[in-house]
PyMOL Python script that loads the backbone (N, CA, C, O; Angstrom):
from pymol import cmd

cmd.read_pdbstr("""\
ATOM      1  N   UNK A   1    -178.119  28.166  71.301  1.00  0.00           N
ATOM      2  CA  UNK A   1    -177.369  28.458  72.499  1.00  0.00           C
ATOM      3  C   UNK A   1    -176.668  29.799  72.318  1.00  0.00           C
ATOM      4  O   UNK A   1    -176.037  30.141  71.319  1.00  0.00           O
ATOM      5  N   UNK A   2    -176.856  30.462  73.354  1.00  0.00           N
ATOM      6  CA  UNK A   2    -176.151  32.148  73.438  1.00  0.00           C
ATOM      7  C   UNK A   2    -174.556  31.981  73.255  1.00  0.00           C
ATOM      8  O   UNK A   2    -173.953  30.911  73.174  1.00  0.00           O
ATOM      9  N   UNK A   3    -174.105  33.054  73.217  1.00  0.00           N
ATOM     10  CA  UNK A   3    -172.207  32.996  73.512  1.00  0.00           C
ATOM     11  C   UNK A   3    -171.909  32.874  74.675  1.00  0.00           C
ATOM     12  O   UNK A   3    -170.767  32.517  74.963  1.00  0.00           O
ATOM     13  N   UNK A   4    -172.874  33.144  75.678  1.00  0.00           N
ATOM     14  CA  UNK A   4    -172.110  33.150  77.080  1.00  0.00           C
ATOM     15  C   UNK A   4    -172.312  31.046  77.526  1.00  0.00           C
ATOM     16  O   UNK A   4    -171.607  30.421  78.318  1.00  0.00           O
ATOM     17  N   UNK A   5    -173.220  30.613  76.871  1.00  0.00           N
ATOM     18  CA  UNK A   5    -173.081  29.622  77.300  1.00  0.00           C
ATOM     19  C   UNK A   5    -172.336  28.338  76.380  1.00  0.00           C
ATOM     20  O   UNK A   5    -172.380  27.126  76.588  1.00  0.00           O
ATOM     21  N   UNK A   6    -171.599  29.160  75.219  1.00  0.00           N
ATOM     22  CA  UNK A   6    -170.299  28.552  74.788  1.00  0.00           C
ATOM     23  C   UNK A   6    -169.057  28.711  75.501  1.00  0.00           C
ATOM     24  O   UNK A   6    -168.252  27.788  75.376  1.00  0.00           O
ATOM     25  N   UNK A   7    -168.759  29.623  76.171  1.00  0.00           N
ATOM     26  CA  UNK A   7    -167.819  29.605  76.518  1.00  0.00           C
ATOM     27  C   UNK A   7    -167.630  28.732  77.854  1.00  0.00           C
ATOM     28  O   UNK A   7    -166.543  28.249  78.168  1.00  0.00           O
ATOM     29  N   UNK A   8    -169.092  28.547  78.791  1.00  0.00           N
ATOM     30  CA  UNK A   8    -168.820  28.089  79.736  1.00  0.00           C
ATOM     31  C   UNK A   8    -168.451  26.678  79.515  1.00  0.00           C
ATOM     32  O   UNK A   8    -168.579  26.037  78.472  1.00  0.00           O
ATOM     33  N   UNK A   9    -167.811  26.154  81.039  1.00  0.00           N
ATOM     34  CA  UNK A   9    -166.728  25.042  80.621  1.00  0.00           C
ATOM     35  C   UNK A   9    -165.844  24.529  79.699  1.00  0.00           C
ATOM     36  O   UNK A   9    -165.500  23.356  79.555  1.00  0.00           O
ATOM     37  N   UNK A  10    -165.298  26.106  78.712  1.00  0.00           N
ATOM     38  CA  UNK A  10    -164.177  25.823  77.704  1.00  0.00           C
ATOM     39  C   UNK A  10    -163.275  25.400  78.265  1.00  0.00           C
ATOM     40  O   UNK A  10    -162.477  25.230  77.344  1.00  0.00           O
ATOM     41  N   UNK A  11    -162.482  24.887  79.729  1.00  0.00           N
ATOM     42  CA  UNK A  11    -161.804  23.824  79.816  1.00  0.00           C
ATOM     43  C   UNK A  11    -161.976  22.882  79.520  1.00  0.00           C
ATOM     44  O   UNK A  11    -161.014  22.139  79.326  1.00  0.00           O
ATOM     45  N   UNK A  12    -162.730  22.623  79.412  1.00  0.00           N
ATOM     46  CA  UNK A  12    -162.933  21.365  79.576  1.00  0.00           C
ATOM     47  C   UNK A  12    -163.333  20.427  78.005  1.00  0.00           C
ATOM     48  O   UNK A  12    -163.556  21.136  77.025  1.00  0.00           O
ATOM     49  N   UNK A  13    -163.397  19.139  77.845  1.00  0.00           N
ATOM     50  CA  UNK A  13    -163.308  18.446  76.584  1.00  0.00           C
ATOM     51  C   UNK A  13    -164.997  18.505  75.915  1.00  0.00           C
ATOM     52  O   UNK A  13    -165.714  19.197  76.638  1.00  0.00           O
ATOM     53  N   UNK A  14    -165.701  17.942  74.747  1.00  0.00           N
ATOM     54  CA  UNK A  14    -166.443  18.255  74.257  1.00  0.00           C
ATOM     55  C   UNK A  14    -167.384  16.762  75.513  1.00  0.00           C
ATOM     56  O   UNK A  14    -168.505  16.878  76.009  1.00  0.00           O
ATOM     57  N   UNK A  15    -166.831  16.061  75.607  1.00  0.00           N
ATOM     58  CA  UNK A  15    -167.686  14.519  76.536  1.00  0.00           C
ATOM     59  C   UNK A  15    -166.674  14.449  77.589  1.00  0.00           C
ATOM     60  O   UNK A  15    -165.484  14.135  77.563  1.00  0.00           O
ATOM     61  N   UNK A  16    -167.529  14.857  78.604  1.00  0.00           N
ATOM     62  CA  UNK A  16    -166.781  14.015  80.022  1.00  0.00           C
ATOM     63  C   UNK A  16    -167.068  13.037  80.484  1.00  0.00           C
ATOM     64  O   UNK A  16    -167.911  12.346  79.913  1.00  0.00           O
ATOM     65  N   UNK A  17    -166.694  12.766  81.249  1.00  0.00           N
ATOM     66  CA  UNK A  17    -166.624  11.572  82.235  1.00  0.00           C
ATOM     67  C   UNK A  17    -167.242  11.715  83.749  1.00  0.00           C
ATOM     68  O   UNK A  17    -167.068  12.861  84.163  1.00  0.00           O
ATOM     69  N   UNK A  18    -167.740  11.085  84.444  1.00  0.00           N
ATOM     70  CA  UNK A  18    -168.880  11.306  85.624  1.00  0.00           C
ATOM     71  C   UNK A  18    -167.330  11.756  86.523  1.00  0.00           C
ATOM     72  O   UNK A  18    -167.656  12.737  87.192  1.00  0.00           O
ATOM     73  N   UNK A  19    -166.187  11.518  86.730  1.00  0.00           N
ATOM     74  CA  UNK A  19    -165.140  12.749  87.826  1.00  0.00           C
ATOM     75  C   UNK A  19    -165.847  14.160  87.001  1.00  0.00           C
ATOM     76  O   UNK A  19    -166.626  14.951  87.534  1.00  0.00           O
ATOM     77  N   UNK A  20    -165.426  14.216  85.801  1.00  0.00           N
ATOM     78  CA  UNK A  20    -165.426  15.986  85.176  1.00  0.00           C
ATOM     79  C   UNK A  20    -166.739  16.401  86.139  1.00  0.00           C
ATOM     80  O   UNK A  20    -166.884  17.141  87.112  1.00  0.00           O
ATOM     81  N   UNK A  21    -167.561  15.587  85.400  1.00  0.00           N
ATOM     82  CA  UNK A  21    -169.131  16.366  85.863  1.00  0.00           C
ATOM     83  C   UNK A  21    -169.247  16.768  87.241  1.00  0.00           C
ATOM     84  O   UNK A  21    -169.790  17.737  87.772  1.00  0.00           O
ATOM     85  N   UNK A  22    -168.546  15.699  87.729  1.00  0.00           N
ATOM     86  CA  UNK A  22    -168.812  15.755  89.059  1.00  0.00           C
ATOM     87  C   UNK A  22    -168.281  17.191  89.465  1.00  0.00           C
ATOM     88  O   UNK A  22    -168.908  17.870  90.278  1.00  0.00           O
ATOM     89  N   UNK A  23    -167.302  17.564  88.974  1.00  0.00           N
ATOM     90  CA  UNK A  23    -166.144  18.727  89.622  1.00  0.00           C
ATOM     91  C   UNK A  23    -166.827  20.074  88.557  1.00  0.00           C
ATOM     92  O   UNK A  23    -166.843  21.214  89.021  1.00  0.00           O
ATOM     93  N   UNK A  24    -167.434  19.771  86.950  1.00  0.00           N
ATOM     94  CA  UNK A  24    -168.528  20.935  86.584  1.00  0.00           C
ATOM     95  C   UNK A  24    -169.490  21.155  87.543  1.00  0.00           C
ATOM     96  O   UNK A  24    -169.848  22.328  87.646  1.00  0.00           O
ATOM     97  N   UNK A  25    -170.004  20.357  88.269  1.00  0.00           N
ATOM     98  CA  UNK A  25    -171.064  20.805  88.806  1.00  0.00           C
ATOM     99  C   UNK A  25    -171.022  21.526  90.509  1.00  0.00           C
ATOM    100  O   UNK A  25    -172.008  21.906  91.141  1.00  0.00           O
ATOM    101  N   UNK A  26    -169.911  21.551  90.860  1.00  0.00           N
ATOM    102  CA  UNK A  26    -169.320  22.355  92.145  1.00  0.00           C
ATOM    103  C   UNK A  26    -169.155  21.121  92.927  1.00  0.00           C
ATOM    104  O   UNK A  26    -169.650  21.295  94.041  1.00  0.00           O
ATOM    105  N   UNK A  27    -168.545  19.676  92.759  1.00  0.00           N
ATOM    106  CA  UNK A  27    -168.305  18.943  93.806  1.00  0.00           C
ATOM    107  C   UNK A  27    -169.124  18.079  94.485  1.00  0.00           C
ATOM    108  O   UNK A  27    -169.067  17.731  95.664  1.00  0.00           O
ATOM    109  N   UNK A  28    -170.352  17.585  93.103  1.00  0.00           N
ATOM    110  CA  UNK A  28    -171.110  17.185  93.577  1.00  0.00           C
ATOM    111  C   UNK A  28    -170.692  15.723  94.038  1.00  0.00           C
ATOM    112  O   UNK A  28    -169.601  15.287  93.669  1.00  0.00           O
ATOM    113  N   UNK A  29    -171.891  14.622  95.179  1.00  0.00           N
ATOM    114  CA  UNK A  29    -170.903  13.354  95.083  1.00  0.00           C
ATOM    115  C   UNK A  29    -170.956  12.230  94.071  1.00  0.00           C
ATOM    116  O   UNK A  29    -171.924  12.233  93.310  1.00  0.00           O
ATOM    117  N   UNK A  30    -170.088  11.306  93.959  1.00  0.00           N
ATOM    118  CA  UNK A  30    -170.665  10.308  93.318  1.00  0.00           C
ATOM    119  C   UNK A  30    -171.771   9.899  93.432  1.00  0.00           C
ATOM    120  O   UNK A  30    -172.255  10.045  92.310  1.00  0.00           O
ATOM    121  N   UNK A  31    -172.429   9.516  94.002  1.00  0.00           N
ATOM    122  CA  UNK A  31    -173.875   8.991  94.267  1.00  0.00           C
ATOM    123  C   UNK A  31    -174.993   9.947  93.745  1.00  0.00           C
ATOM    124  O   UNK A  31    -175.959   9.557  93.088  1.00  0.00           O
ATOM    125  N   UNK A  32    -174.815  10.931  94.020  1.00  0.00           N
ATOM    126  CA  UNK A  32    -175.752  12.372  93.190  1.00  0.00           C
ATOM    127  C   UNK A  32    -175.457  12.283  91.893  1.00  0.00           C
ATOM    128  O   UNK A  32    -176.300  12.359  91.000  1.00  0.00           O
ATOM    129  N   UNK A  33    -174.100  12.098  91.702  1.00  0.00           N
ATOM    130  CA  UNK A  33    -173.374  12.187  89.952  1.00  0.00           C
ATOM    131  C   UNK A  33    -175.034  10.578  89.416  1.00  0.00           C
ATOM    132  O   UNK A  33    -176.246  10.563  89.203  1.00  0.00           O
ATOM    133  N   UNK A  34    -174.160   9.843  89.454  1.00  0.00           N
ATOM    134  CA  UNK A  34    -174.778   8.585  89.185  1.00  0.00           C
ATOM    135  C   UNK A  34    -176.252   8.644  88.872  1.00  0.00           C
ATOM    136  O   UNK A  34    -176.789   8.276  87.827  1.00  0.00           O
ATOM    137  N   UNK A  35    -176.915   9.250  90.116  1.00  0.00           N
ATOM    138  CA  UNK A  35    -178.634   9.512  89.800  1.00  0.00           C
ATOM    139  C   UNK A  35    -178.790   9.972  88.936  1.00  0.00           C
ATOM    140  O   UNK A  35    -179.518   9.513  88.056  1.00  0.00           O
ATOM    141  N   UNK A  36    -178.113  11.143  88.854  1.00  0.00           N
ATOM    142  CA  UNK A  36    -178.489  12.332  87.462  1.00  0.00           C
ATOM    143  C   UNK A  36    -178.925  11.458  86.516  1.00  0.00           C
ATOM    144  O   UNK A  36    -179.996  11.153  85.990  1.00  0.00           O
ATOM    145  N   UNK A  37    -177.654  11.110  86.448  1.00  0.00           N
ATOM    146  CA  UNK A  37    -177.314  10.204  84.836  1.00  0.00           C
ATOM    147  C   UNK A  37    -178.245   9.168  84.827  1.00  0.00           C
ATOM    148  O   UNK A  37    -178.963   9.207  83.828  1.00  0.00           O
ATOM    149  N   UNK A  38    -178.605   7.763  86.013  1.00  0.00           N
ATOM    150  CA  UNK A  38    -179.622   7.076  85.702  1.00  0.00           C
ATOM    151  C   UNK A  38    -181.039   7.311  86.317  1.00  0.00           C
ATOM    152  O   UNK A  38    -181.652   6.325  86.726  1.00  0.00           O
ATOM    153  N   UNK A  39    -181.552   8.446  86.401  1.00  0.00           N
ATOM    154  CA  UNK A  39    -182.889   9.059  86.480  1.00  0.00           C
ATOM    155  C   UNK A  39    -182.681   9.480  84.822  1.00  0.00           C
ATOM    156  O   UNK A  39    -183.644   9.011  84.216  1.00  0.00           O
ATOM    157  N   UNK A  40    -182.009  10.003  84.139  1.00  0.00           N
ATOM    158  CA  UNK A  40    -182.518  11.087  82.662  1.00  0.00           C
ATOM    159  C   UNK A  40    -182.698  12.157  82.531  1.00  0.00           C
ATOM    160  O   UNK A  40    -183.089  12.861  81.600  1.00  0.00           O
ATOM    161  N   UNK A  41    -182.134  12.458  84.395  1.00  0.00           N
ATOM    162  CA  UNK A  41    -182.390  14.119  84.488  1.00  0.00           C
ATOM    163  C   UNK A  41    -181.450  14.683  84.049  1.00  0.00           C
ATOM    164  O   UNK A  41    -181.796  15.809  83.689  1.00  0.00           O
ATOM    165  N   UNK A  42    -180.363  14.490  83.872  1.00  0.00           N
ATOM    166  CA  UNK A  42    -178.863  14.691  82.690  1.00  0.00           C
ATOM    167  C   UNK A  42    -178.998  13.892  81.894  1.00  0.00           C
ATOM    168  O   UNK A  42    -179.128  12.708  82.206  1.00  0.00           O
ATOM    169  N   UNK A  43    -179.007  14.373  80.466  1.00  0.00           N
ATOM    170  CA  UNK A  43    -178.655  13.301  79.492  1.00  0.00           C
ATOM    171  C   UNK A  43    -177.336  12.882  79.709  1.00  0.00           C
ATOM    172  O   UNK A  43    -176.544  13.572  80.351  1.00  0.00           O
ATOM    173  N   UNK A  44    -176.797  10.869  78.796  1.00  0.00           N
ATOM    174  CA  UNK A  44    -175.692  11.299  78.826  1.00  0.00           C
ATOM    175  C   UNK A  44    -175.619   9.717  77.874  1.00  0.00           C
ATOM    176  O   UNK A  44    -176.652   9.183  77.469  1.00  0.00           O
ATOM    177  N   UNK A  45    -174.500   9.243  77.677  1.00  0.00           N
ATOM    178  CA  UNK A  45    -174.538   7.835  76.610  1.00  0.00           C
ATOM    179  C   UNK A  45    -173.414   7.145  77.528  1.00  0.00           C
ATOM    180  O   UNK A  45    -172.354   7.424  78.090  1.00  0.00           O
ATOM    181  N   UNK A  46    -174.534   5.788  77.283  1.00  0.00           N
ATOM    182  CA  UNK A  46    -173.912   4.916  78.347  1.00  0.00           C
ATOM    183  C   UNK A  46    -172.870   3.591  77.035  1.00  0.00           C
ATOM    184  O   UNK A  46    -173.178   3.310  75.877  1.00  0.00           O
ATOM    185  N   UNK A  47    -172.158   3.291  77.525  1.00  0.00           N
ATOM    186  CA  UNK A  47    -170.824   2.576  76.954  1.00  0.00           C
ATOM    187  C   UNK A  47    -170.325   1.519  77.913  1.00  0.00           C
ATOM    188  O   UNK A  47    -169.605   1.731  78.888  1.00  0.00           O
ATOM    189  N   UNK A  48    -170.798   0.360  77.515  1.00  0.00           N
ATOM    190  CA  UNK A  48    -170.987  -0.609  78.587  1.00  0.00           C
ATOM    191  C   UNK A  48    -170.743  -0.187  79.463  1.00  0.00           C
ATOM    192  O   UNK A  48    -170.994   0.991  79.208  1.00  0.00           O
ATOM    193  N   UNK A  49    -170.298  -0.211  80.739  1.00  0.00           N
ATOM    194  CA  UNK A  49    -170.659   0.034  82.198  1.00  0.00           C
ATOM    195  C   UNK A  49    -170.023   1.801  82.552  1.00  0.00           C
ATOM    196  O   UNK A  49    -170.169   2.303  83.667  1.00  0.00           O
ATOM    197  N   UNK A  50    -169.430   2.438  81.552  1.00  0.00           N
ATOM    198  CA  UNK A  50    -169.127   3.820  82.202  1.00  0.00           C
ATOM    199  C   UNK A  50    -170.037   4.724  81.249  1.00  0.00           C
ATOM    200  O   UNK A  50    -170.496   4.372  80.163  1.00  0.00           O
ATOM    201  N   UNK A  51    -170.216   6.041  81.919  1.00  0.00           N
ATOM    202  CA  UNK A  51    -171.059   7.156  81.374  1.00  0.00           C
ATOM    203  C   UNK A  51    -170.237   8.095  80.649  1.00  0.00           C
ATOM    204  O   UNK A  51    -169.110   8.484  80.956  1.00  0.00           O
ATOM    205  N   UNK A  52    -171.067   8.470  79.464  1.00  0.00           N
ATOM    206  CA  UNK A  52    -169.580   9.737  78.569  1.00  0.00           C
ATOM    207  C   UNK A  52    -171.083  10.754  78.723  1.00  0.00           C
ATOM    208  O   UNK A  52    -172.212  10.462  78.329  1.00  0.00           O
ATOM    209  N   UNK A  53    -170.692  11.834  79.331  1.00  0.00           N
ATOM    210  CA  UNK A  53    -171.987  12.944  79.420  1.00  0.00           C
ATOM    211  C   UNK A  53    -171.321  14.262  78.468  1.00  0.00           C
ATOM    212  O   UNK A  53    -170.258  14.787  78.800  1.00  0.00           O
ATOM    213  N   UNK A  54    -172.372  14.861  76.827  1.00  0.00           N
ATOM    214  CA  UNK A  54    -172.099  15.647  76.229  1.00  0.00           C
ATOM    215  C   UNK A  54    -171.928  16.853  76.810  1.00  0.00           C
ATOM    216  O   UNK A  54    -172.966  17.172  77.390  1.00  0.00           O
ATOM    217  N   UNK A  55    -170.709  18.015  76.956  1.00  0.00           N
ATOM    218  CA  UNK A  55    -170.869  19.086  77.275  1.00  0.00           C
ATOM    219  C   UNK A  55    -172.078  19.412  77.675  1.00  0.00           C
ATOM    220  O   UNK A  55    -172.609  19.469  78.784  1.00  0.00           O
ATOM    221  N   UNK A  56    -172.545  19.684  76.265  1.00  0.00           N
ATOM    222  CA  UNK A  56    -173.582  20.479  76.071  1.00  0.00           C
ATOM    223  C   UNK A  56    -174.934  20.450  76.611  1.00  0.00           C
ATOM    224  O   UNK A  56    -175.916  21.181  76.480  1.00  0.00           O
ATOM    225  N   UNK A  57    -174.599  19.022  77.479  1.00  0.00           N
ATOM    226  CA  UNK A  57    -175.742  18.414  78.233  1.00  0.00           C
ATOM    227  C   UNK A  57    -175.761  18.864  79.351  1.00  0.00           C
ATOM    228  O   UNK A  57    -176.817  19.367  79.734  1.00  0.00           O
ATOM    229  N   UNK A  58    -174.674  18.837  80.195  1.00  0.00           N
ATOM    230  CA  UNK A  58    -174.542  19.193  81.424  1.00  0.00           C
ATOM    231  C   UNK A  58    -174.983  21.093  81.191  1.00  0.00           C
ATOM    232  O   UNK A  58    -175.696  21.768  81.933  1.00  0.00           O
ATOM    233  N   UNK A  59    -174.316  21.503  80.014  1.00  0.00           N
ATOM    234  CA  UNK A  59    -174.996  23.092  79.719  1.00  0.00           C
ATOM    235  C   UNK A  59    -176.624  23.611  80.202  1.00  0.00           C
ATOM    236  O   UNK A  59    -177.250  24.432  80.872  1.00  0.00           O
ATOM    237  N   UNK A  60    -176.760  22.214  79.118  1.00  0.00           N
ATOM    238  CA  UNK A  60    -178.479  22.211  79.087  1.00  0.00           C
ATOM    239  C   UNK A  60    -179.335  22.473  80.654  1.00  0.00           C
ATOM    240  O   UNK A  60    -180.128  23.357  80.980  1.00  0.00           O
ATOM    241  N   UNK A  61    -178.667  21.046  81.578  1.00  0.00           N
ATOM    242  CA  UNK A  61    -178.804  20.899  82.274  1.00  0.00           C
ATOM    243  C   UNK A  61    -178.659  22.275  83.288  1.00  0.00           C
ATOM    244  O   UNK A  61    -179.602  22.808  83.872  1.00  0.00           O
ATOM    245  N   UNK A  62    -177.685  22.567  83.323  1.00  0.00           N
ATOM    246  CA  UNK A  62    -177.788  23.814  84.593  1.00  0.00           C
ATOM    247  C   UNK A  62    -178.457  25.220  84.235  1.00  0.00           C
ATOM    248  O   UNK A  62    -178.670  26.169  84.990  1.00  0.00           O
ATOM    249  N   UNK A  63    -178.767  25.070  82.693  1.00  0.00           N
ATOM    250  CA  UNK A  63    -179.526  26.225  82.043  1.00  0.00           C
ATOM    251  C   UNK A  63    -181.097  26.110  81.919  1.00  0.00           C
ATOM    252  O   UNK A  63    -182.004  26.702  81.332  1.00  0.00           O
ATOM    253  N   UNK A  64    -180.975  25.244  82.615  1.00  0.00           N
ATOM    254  CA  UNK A  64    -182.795  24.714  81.855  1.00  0.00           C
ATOM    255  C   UNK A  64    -183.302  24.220  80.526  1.00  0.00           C
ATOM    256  O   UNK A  64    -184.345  23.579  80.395  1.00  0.00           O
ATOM    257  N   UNK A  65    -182.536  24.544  79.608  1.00  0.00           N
ATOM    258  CA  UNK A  65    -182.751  24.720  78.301  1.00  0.00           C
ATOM    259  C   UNK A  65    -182.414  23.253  77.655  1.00  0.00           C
ATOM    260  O   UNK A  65    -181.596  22.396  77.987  1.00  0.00           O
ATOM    261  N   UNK A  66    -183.289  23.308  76.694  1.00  0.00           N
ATOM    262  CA  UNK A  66    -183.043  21.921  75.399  1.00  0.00           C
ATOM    263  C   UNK A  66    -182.615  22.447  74.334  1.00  0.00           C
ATOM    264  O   UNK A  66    -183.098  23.430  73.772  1.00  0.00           O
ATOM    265  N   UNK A  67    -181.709  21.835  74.012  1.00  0.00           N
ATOM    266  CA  UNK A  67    -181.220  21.863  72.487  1.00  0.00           C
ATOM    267  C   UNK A  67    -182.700  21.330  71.584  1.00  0.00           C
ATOM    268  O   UNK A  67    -183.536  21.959  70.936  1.00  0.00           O
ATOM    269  N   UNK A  68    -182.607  20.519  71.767  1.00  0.00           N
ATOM    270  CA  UNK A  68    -183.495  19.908  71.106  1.00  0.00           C
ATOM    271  C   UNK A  68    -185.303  20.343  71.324  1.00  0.00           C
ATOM    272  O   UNK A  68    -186.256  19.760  70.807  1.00  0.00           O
ATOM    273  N   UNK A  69    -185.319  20.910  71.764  1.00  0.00           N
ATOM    274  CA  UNK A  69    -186.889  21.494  71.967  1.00  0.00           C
ATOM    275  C   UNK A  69    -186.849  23.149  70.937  1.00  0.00           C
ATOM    276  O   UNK A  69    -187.890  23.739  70.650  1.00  0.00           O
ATOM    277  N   UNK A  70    -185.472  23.644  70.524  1.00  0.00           N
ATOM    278  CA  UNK A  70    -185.199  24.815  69.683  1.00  0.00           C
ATOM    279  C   UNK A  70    -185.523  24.527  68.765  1.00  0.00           C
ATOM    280  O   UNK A  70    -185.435  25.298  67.809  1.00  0.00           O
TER     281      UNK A  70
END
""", "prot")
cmd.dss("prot")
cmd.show_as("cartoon", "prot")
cmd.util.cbc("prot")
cmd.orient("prot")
C-alpha cells in the first residue's frame, strides 16, 4: 500500500463498525452498508450478529486493490 493510502481515513480507528463505514463511504445507507458486507464485496469479520470491517478493507475496497493478491 502507497503513503497516500495510509493516511486516508487516519481519523478514524484501525476496525469500524457498519455507522463508520457507512459515513467512510460518503453516506452510504444502511441497507447498501449491509450488502457490501453480506455479498463479500467488502471484506469484513462477523462477531455474532454485528460486523467489525478492517480499515484497510474498506481502503482496499474503494482502491481496487488486494492486500492479499501483493
Amino acid at each position: 500500500m502507497d503513503h497516500r493510502n495510509r493516511e486516508m481515513f487516519a481519523e478514524y480507528p484501525d476496525v469500524v463498525d457498519v455507522e463508520q463505514l457507512r459515513r467512510m463511504l460518503g453516506g452510504i445507507s444502511r441497507k447498501l452498508a449491509y450488502r457490501l458486507l453480506a455479498s463479500g464485496e467488502l471484506r469484513c469479520v462477523r462477531i455474532g450478529r454485528s460486523y467489525r470491517i478492517p480499515k484497510l478493507c474498506v481502503i482496499e475496497y474503494l482502491t481496487g486493490t488486494d492486500a492479499d493478491a501483493a
